[in-house]
N, C-alpha and C positions, 0 to 999 in steps of 0.2 A: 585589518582587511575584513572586508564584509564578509560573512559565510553566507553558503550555496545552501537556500533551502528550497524543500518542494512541500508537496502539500497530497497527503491520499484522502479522498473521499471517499468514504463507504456507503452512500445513497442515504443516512439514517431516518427511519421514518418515527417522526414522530408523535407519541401519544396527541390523537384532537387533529394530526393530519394525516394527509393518507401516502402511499407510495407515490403517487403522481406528485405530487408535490414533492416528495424529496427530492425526485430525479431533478427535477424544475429546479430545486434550492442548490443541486449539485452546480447546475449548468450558470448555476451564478454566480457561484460563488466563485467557479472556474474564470468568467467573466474580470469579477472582480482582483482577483489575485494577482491575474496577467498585468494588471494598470498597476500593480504593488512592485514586481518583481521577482515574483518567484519564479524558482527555475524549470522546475517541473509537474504537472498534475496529474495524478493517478488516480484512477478507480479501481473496485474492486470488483468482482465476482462470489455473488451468492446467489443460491437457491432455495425460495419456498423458505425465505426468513421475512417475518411477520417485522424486524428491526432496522434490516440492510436494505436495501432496494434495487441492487444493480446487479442483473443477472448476466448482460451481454453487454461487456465491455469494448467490445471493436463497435459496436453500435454507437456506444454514449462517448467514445473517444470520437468517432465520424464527427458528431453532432459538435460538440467540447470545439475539437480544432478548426472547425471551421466557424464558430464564434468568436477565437481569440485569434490573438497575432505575433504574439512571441513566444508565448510559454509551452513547454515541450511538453506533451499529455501523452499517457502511457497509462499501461495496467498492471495495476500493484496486486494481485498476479491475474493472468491467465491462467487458470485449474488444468491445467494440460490433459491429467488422466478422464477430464466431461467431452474432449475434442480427438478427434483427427489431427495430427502434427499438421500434415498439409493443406490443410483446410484451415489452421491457425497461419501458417505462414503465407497463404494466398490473401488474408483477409489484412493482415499486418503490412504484406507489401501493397496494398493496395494502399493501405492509410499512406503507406511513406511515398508511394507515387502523387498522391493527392496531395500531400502536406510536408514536400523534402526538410528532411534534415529536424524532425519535429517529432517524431514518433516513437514511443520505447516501448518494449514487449517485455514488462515485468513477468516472469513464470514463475507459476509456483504447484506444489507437487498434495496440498490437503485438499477436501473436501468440500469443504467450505459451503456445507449443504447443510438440510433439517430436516430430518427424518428419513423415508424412502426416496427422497429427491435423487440419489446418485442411481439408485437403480429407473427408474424413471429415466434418468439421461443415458441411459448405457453406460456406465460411467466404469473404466479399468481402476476404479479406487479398490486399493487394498491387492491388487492383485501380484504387487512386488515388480511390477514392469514402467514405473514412474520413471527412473531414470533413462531406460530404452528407449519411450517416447518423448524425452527431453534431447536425445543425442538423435532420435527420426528429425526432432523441429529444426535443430542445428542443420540437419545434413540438405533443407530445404531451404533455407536462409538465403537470401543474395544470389549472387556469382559465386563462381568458383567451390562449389559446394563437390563432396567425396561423400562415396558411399550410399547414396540415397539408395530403398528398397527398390526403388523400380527406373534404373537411369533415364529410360526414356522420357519419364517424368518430370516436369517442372512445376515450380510455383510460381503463377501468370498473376500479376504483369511482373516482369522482373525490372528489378529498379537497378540504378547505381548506387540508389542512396539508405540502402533497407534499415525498418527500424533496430535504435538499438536496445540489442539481447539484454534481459539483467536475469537472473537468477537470485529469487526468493526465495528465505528458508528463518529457521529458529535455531539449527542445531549443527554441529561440526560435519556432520554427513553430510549437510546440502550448500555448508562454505567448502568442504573439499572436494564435493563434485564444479563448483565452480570456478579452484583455485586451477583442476588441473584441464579446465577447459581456456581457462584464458577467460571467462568471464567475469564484468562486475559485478559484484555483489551484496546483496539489501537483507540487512537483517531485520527481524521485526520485532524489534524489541519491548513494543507496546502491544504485542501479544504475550510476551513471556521471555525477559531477560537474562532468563537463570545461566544458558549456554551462551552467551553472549562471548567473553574471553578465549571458551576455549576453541567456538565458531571460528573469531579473529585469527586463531593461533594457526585452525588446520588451514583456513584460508591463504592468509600468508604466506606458510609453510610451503604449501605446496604448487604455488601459482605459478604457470607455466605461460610466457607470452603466447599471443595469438592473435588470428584475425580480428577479432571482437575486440583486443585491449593490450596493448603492451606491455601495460603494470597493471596492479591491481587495484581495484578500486571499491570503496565499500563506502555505502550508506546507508544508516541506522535510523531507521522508522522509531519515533519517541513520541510520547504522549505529552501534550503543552496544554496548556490555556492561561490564558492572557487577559488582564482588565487593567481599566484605567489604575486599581487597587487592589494588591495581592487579594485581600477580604475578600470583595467582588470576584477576583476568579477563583479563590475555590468553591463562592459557594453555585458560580456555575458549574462546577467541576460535577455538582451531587449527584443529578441527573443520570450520568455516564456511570458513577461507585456502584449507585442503586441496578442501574439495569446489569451488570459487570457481579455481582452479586447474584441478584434474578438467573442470569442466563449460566451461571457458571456452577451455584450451588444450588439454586432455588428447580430450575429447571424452564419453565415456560417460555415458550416463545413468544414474548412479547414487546410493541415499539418501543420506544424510551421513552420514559417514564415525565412528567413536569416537575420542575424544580419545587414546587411546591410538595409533592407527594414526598419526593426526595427528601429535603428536608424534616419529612414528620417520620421516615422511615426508622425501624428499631432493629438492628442488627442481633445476631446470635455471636458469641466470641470467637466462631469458626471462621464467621461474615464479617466480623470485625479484623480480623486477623487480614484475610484480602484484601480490604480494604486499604489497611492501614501498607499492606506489602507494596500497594498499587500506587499508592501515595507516594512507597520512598521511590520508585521508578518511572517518577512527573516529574514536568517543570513546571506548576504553577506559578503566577505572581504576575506580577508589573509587564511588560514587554521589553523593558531592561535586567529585568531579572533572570526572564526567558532567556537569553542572550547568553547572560551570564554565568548560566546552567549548559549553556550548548558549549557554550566556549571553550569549558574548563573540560566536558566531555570530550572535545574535539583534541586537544591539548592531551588528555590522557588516555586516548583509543588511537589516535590519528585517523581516524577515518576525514574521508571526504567532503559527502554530504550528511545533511539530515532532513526526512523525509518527516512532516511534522503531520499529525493524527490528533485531532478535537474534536470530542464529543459533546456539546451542549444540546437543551431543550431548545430551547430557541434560536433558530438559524442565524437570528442578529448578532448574536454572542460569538459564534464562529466568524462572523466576516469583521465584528470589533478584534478579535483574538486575534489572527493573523494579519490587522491593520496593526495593532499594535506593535505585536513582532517586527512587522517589516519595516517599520518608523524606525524603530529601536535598532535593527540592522545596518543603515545606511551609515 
């Protein structure tokens, strides 16, 4: 049986082009994937990142779903502590009145800024009130909503069909705030795997049916790249080690990087150690290889889906990487 994949864009902008451009590469690649098969496409949300591009994802979801025609686009997350809970759920019910049955409202609880950007946005980061405003977005959701701060209150247009809820996170705190909501839940594990298991454990553990989901449901965001030849994809892969290096140890905000620079780059054994960390938690190779890395993870986690994450220089690389994939899938 074929596995359920989606596909998160993060707008990358890359060294020699500018953010206009990525956004543009985003919305084609969305284009693209929909005639593949994939199940769902997500962006993300950053701010005042010289790397990422996509700061207003109800925006570039607008644009996304009304280019394709099957493939379900959503945000891999919504920053929820940058927004008004109701002013994300008026913006989300709008997509799903525009787009029934198509819509997913990935949320997620970090920052996902660079520098003073959060203060700049008014932003409740840090302030310990992240889950609050995640159980405000809930209480605005759909019909049949309890509790909201202010009853008279509604989130217009109200649909039948509202997007769906996913809750984003990396650590066991934010699988058991979703297990005992009843929501599905998306781990990101091509940010940082380390809580992966014990995520699954409290998630599981603790999942309470509900409006949103009557079992539980989990898909794991994984770092892929795919070429006609294992070689060929990693040494696409360098591009993404070197910037992933740059922004984690080195510090600078900078696009990513060309495969050629990558290539001559010289690691310190702290950079090498990352590197090498980042390496065992890919699936590079073939697009049957790819598969056969998902497989065997899906086999030993039981998760659902998998939400796939490629970073190349060159945007051709990306739309060969998930052609491949999805060849190799059928």
């Amino acid at each position: 049986m074929a596995l359920t994949l989606n596909i998160l864009c993060q707008s990358p902008v890359n060294d020699g082009r500018s953010p206009i451009d990525a956004v543009r590469e985003t919305v084609d690649l969305a284009k693209a994937v929909d005639k593949l098969g994939y199940h769902r496409f997500w962006v993300a949300e950053h701010h005042s990142d010289k790397a990422l591009a996509s700061a207003s994802p109800a925006v570039l979801i607008a644009h996304i779903a009304a280019q394709t025609n099957q493939i379900r686009v959503g945000s891999g997350g919504v920053l929820l502590p940058h927004h008004a809970p109701l002013k994300v759920a008026e913006d989300f019910n709008l997509l799903a009145a525009l787009h029934p049955n198509r819509i997913d409202l990935g949320v997620g609880r970090s920052g996902g800024s660079e520098g003073r950007a959060p203060q700049a946005l008014g932003s409740k980061v840090g302030t310990g009130k992240a889950w609050e405003l995640f159980d405000e977005l809930l209480s605005w959701m759909g019909e049949g909503t309890q509790a909201r701060p202010f009853p008279e209150v509604f989130a217009t247009p109200p649909t039948p069909h509202p997007a769906q809820v996913w809750a984003l996170g990396t650590s066991p705190n934010s699988a058991k705030f979703a297990g005992e909501r009843g929501l599905p839940y998306s781990f990101g594990a091509f940010l940082d795997p380390r809580n992966l298991m014990a995520a699954l454990g409290a998630y599981h553990g603790g999942f309470k049916p509900s409006r949103w989901s009557d079992v539980g449901r989990v898909n794991l965001g994984w770092y892929v790249c795919a070429a006609d030849t294992e070689e060929e994809a990693w040494r696409r892969c360098k591009s993404s080690e070197l910037w992933f290096v740059e922004t984690f140890l080195r510090g600078p905000n900078k696009p990513f990087p060309t495969t050629t620079r990558a290539e001559a780059a010289k690691y310190s054994q702290q950079e090498q150690a990352m590197v090498e960390f980042r390496r065992q938690t890919s699936i590079v190779g073939t697009g049957e290889q790819v598969i056969k890395g998902l497989t065997e993870l899906k086999n030993q986690l039981m998760v659902d889906e998998f939400t796939l994450v490629t970073l190349t220089h060159d945007p051709g690389h990306r739309h060969d990487s998930y052609r491949c994939i999805a060849n190799a899938n059928r």
